[in-house]
C-alpha positions in Angstrom: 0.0 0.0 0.0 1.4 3.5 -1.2 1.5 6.3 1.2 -0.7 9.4 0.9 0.3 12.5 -0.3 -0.9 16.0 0.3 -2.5 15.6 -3.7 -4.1 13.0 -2.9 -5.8 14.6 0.1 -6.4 17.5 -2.3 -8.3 15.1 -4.8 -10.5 14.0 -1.6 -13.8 15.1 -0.6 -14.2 17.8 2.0 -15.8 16.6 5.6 -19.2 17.3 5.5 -19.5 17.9 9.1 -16.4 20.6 9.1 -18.4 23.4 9.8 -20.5 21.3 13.2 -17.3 20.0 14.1 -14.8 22.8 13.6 -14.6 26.2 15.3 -12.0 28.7 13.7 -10.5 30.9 15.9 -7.2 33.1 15.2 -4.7 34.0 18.2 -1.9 35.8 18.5 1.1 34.2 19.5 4.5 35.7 20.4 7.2 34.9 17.9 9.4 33.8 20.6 7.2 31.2 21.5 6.2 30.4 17.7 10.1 29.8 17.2 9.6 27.1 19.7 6.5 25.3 18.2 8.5 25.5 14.5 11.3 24.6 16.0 9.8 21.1 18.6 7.4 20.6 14.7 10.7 21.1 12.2 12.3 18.1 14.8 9.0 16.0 14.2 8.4 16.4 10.6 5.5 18.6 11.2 4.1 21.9 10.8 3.7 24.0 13.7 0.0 24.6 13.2 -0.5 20.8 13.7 1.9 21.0 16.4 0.4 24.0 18.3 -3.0 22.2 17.5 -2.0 18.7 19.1 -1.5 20.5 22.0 -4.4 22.4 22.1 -6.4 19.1 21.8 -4.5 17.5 25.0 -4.7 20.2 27.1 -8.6 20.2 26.6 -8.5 16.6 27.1 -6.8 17.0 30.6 -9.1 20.0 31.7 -12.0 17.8 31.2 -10.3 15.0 33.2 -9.7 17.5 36.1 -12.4 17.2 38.6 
């Protein structure tokens, strides 16, 4: 089995439920700490959008673990 591309996720339908599922939001973030997201993401392989979103995505899970 090949491995996916970015063209091939191009080619794909979009999710339907994107806009019930997905809130946009824009922050600001200081380029200091931005350097460090690109820099921990560059080490990974990764963007630092995905980066700074995976840990979005845990912290949130933890809050709701904390009674």
């Amino acid at each position: 089995m090949r491995e996916l591309t970015a063209e091939d996720f191009k080619k794909a339908m979009p999710n339907p439920f994107y806009d019930k599922l997905i809130k946009e939001i824009t922050v600001p973030i200081r380029l200091d700490d931005f350097a460090i997201f690109e820099e921990i993401a560059k080490n990974n392989g990764e963007t630092p959008e995905l980066l700074i979103k995976r840990c979005l995505h845990t912290s949130a899970k933890r809050l709701q673990e904390t009674p």
